[in-house]
C-alpha positions in Angstrom: 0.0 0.0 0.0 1.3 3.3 -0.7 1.6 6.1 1.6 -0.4 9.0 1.7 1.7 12.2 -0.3 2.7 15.1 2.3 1.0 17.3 0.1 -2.1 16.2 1.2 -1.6 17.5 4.7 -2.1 21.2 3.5 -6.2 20.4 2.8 -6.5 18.3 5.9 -5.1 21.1 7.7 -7.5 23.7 6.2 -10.3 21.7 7.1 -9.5 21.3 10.5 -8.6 24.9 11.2 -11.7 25.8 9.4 -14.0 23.5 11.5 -12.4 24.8 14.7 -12.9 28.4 13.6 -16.3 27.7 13.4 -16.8 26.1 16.4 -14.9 29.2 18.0 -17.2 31.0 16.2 -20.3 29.3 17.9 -18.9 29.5 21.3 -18.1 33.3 21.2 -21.0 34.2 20.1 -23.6 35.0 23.1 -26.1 32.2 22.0 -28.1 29.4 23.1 -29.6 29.3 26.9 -33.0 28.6 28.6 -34.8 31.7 27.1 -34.3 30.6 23.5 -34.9 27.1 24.8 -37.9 28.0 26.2 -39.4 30.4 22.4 -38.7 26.4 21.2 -40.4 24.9 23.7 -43.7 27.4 23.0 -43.1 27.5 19.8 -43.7 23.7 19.3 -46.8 23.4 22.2 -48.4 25.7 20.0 -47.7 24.0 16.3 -49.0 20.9 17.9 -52.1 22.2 19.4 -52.8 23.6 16.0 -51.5 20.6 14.2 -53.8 18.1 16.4 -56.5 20.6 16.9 -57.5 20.1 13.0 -56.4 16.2 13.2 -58.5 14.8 15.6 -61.4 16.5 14.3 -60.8 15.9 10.6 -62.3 12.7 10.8 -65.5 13.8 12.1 -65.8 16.3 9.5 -65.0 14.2 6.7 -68.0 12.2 7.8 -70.4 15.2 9.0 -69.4 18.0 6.4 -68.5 16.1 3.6 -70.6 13.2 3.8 -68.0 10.1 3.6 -68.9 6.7 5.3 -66.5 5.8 8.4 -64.1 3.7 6.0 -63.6 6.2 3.7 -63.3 8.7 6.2 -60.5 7.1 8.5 -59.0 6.2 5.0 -58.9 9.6 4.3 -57.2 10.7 7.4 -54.6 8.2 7.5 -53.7 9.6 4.1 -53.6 13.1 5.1 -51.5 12.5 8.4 -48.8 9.6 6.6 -48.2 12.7 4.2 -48.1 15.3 6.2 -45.2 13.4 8.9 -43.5 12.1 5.3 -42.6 15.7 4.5 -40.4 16.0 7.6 -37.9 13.5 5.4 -38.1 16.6 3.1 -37.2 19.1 5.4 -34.3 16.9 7.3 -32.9 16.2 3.1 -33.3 20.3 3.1 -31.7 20.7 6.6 -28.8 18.9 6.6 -27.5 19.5 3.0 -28.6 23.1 2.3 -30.8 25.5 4.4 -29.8 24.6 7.6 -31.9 23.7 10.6 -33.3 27.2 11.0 -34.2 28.3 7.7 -35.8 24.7 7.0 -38.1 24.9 10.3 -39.0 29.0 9.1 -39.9 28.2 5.7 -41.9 25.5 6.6 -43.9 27.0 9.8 -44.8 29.4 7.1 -46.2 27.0 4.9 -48.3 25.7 8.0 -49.6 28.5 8.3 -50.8 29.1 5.1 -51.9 25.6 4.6 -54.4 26.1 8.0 -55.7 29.5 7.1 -57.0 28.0 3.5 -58.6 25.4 5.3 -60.1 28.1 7.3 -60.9 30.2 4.7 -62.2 27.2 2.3 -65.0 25.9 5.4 -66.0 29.1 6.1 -66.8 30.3 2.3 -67.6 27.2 0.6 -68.5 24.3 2.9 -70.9 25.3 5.6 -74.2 25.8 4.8 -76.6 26.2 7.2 -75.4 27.8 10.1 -73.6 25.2 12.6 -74.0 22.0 10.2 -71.9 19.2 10.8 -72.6 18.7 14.5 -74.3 15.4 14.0 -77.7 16.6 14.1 -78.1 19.3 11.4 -77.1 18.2 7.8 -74.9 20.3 5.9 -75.9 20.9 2.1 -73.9 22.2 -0.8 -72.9 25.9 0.1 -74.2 28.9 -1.7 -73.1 31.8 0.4 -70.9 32.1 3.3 -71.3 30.8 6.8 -69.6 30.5 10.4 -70.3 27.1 11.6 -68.2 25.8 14.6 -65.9 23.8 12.2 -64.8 27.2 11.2 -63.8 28.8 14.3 -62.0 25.5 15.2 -60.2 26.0 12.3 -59.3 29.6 12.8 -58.7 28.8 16.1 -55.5 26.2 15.0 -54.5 29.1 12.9 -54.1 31.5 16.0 -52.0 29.0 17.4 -50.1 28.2 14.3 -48.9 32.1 14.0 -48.4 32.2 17.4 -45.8 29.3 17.0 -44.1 31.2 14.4 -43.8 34.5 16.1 -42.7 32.8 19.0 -40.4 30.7 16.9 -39.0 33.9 14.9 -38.6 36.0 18.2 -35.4 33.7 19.3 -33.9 34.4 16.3 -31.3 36.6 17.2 -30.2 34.0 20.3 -30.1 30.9 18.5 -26.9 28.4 18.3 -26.8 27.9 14.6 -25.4 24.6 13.1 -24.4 25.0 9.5 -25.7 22.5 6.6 -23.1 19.3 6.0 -24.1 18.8 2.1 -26.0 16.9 0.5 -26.0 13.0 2.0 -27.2 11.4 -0.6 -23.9 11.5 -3.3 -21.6 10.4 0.1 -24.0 7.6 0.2 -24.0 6.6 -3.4 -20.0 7.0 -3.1 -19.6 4.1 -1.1 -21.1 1.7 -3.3 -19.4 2.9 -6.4 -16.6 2.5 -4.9 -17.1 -0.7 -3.5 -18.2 -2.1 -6.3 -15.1 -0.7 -8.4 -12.8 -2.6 -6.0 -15.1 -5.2 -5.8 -12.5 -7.8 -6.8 -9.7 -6.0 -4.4 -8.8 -8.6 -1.5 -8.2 -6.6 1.9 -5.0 -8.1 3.6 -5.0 -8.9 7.0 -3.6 -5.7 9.4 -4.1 -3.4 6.3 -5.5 0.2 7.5 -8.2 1.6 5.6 -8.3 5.4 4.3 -9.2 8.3 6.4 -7.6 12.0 6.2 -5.7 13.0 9.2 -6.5 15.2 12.1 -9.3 15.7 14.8 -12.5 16.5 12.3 -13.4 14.0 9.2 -14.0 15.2 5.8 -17.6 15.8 6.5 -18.1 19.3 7.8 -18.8 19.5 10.7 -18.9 16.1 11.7 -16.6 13.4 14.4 -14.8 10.7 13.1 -16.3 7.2 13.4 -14.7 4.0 14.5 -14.5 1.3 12.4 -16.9 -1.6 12.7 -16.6 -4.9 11.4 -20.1 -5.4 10.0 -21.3 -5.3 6.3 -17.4 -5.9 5.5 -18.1 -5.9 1.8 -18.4 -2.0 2.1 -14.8 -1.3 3.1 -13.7 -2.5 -0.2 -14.3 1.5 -0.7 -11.9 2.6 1.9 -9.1 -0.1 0.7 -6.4 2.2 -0.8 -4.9 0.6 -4.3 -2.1 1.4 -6.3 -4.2 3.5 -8.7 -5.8 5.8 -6.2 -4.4 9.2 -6.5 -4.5 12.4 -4.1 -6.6 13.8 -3.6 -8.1 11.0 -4.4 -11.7 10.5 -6.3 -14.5 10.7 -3.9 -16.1 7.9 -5.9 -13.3 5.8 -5.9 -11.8 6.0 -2.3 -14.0 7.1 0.9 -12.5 7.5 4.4 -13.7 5.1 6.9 -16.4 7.5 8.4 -17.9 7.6 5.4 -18.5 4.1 5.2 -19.2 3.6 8.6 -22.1 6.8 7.7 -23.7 3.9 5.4 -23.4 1.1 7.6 -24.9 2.8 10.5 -28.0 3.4 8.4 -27.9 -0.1 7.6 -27.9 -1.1 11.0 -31.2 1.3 12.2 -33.2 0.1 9.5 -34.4 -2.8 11.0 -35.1 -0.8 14.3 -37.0 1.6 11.9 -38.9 -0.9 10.4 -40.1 -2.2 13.4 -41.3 1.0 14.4 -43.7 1.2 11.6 -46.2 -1.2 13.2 -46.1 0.7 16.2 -47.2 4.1 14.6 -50.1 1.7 13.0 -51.1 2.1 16.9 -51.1 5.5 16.8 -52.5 6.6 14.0 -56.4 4.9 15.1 -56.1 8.1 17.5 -57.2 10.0 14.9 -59.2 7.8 13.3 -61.0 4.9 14.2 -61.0 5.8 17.8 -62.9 9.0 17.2 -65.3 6.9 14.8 -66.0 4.8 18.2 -66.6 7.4 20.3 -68.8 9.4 18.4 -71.1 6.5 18.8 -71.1 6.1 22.5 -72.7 8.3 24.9 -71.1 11.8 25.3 -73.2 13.3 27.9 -72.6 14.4 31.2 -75.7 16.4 32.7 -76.4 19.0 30.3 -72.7 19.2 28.6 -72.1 17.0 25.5 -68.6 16.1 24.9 -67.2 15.5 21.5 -65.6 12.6 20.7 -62.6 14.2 19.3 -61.7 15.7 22.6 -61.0 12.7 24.6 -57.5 12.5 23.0 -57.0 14.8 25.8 -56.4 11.8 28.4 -53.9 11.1 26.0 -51.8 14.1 26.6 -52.3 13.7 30.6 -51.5 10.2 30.1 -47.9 11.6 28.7 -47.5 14.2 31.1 -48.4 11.9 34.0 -46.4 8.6 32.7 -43.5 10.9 32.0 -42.9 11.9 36.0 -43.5 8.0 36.8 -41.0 7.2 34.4 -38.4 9.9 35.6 -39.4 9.8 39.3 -39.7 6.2 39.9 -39.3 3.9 36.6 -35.6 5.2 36.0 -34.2 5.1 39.6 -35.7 1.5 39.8 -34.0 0.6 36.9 -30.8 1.9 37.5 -30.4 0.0 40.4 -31.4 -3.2 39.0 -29.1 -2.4 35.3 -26.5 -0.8 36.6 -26.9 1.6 33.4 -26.8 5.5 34.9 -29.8 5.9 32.2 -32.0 3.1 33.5 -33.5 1.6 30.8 -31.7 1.9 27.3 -33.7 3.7 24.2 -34.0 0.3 22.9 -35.3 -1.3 26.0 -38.0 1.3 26.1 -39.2 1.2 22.3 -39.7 -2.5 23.1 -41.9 -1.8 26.3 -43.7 0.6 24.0 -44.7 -1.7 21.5 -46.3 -4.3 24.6 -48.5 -1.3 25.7 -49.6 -0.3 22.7 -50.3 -4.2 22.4 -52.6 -3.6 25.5 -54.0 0.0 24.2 -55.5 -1.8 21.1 -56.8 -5.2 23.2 -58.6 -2.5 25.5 -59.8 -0.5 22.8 -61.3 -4.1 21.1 -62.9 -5.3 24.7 -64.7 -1.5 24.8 -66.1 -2.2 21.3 -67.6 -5.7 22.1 -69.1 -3.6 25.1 -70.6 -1.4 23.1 -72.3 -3.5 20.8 -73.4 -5.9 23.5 -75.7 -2.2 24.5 -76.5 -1.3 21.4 -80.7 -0.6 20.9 -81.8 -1.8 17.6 -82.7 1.8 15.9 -80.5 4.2 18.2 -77.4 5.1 16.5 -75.6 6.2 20.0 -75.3 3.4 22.2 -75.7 3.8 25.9 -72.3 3.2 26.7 -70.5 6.2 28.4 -67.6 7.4 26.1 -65.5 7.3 29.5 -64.9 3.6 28.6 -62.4 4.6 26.1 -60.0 6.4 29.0 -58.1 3.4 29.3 -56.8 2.9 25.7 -55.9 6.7 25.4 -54.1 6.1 28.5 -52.3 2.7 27.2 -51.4 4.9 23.9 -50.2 7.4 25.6 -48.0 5.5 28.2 -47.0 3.9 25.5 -45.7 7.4 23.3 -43.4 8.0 26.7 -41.6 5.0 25.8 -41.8 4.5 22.5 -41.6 8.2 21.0 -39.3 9.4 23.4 -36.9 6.8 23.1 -37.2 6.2 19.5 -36.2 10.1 18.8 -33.2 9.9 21.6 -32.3 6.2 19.9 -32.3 8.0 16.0 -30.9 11.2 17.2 -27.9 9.8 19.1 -27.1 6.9 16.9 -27.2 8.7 13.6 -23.8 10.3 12.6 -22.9 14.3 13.0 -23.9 14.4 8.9 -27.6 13.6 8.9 -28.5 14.1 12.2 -31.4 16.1 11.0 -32.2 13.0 9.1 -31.8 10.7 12.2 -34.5 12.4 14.1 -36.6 12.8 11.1 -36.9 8.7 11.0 -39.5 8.9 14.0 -41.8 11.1 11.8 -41.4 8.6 8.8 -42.0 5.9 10.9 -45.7 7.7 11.4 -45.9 8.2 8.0 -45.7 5.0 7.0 -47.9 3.9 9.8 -50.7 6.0 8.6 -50.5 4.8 4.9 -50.1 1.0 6.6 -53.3 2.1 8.5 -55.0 3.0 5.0 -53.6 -0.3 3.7 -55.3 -2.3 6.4 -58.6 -0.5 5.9 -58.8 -1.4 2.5 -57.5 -4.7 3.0 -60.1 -5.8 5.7 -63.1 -4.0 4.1 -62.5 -5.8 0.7 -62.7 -9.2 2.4 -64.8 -8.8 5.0 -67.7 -7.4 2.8 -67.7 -10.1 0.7 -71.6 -12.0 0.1 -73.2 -9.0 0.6 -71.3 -8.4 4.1 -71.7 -5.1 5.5 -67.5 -5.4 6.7 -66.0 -4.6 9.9 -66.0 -0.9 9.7 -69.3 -0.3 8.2 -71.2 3.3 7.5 -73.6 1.9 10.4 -70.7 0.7 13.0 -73.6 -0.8 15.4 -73.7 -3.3 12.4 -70.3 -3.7 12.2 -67.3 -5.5 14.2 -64.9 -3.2 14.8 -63.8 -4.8 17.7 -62.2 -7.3 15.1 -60.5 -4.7 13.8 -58.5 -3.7 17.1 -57.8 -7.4 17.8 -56.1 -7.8 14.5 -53.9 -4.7 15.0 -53.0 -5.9 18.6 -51.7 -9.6 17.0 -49.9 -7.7 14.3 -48.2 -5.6 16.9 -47.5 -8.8 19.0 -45.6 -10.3 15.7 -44.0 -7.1 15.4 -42.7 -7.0 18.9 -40.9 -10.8 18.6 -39.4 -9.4 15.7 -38.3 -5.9 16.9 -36.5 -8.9 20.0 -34.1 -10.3 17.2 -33.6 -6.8 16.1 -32.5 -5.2 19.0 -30.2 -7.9 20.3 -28.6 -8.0 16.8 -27.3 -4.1 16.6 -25.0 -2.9 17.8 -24.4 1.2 18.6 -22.5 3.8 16.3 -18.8 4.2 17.4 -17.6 7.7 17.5 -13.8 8.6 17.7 -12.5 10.1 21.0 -10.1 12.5 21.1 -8.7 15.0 23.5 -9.9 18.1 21.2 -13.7 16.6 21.3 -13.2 16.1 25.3 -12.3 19.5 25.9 -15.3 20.8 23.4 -17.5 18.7 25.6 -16.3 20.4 29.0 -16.6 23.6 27.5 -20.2 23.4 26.1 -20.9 21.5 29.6 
């Protein structure tokens, strides 16, 4: 193997000293603290309440306003919500490679923005006629002039929020820690296997060091050197220096060992990832089937009505209240028992997130076959007090403190300095897909089950319908999921970065 030229040195040398001038840069300037901490931490309460504030209704007024049968409906909003969480894969693409973090998150808060005041605008001009349709009682009929319904100022209500999360958002501005774009990931990615599939033929010999440039920083701005790892050996064929590489050598030719480990670690989370998928299946009947459910139980309490849409609320207590348990008594248990200073690891607490979501669909089934057992031939609400559905918004959301939580901190922290924006992106595919899995599933179990004349399981009329089936079937799929999500864990093994007394001292200084 031949050495590496001296000349070299001079761009290695640049690249370090231009990576710590940034990072001097960043530390200088006066940034970062709990006050714009805090602008983040509004500005996201507020783009969620807007965000869920027109989710969990939409089902309700796809079936109310618009007319579409329960199927069709939850169909509907699976679609809407699996494309809506796929565009954060967009913005982490946009984030990493060109805009930045804090243009990407401005540009698209704006287009949130205008996306909710449309649907504001489009309700109240076009789709509300007569006053106050859509409440499950009054009809609503093709609109000829405008109206105000209570749709509407839901609507205009998320909107509020929505600019209020971007004010809030845009008001930090000035205090921000910026992290610059790492380029585009994608031609890295494609470098590897060009490479390895150039030297496909070349033979690694035993002790031979692979290429990576010199110093503290790796040839990805920005970004820590990783260790190498013996899986997926096949791909360090591209890191095998051969007499005919030349320096600087040809990216597509001859990639340091970081960026082959880059590849291989997104190898290694796709399983994880995939498993994931089944979970967010969970998740998504929130939205969908759940509100179906419970707009056919009995809502009232004395002279208040409450909407079905609104008990999503014990879901959010359920986070906040399952989130103290798990700091306050979960995680000192468990750091006694695993010696780890963390408690449980992320992956240990994904996996008890997919068992309680298990649960959450097993109790939602059990309050279904409740229901219908009290259902009064004629009387589209049945008796049954919506209350029965507390405990699988509770199970869901215990569930999100595990899963979500610890899926984001597992993508985040294993995904290397390059596409981190990507890594914690992965959590919001993972609902994507979950939501167009849901669809699938829909489709799938109406097309069989209304076979000779068979109303199906999730029927316009769900008194005639078995719903109940439904939730059973996701709660086995998520059982199969979680024995394979077992193999999956135990088989990977955690990204490697490179230590080095430079890094240390950056750590005690950001400390």
């Amino acid at each position: 193997m031949e050495a590496i030229p001296k000349g070299t040195i001079h761009i290695e040398e640049s690249l370090q000293l231009s990576c710590e001038d940034n990072a001097k840069a960043v530390k200088n300037k006066k940034s970062g603290g709990w006050g714009p901490a805090a602008l983040l931490l509004l500005n996201q309460g507020l783009a969620t309440l807007a965000f869920f504030g027109v989710g969990v209704n939409l089902v309700l007024f796809l079936t109310r306003v618009l007319g579409q049968d329960n199927a069709s409906a939850a169909n509907n909003v699976s679609k809407w919500t699996g494309t809506v969480y796929l565009c954060s894969l967009v913005g982490a693409f946009l984030s990493d490679s060109y805009w930045g973090r804090y243009l990407t998150c401005a540009l698209f808060q704006v287009i949130f923005v205008m996306g909710l005041l449309l649907i504001s605008l489009s309700s109240w001009f076009m789709l509300l006629e007569p006053r106050n349709c859509g409440d499950g009682t009054i009809t609503c009929k093709p609109s000829t002039s405008s109206d105000t319904g209570k749709w509407t100022l839901g609507f205009w209500l998320a909107t509020g929020s929505a600019v209020l999360a971007l004010i809030a958002f845009l008001l930090g501005s000035s205090r921000y820690r910026y992290v610059e774009a790492s380029g585009n990931p994608i031609p890295r990615v494609m470098q590897v296997f060009v490479a390895a599939f150039r030297k496909w033929n070349v033979t690694r010999m035993e002790g031979e060091s692979l290429y990576e440039v010199e110093g503290f920083e790796s040839a990805i701005q920005g970004s820590r050197k990783i260790n190498h790892s013996d899986e997926f050996a096949f791909l360090d064929k591209a890191a095998v220096v051969t007499e005919e590489d030349r320096f600087p050598p040809n990216p597509w030719r001859l990639c340091t060992i970081t960026q082959v480990e880059e590849v291989k670690c997104l190898f290694r989370m796709l399983p994880i990832w995939l498993c994931t998928i089944t979970y967010s299946l969970v998740f998504s009947q929130m939205a969908s089937v759940f509100v179906e459910q419970g707009d056919v139980m009995n809502s009232d309490v004395g002279k208040f009505h409450i909407p079905a849409a609104s008990m999503s609320a014990f879901d959010i207590c359920s986070v906040l209240i399952f989130t103290g348990i798990y700091r306050q008594i979960i995680t000192p248990i468990a750091k006694r028992l695993t010696g780890n200073p963390r408690g449980l690891t992320e992956l240990q607490r994904m996996g008890i997130g997919i068992i309680i979501s298990m649960h959450a669909m097993v109790a939602a089934g059990v309050t279904e076959m409740e229901r219908l057992k009290r259902v009064i031939p004629g009387v589209r609400v049945s008796p049954m007090s919506i209350f029965w559905q507390i405990p699988q918004y509770v199970l869901v959301g215990a569930s999100e403190v595990f899963m979500y939580v610890g899926q984001l901190e597992f993508f985040n922290g294993q995904a290397p300095d390059g596409i981190k924006s990507f890594g914690s992106s992965l959590c919001m595919a993972s609902i994507s897909l979950g939501n167009f899995v849901s669809s699938m599933l829909v489709n799938v179990v109406m097309r069989i089950t209304t076979g000779g004349n068979r109303l199906g399981w999730i029927p316009e009329n769900l008194n005639l319908g078995h719903m109940d089936r439904f939730y059973f079937l996701i709660a086995a799929l998520t059982a199969v999921d979680f024995v394979v999500y077992v193999f999956a864990a135990r088989w990977y093994k955690a990204i490697n970065f490179e230590e080095s007394s430079h890094s240390l001292s950056t750590n005690e200084e950001e400390g």
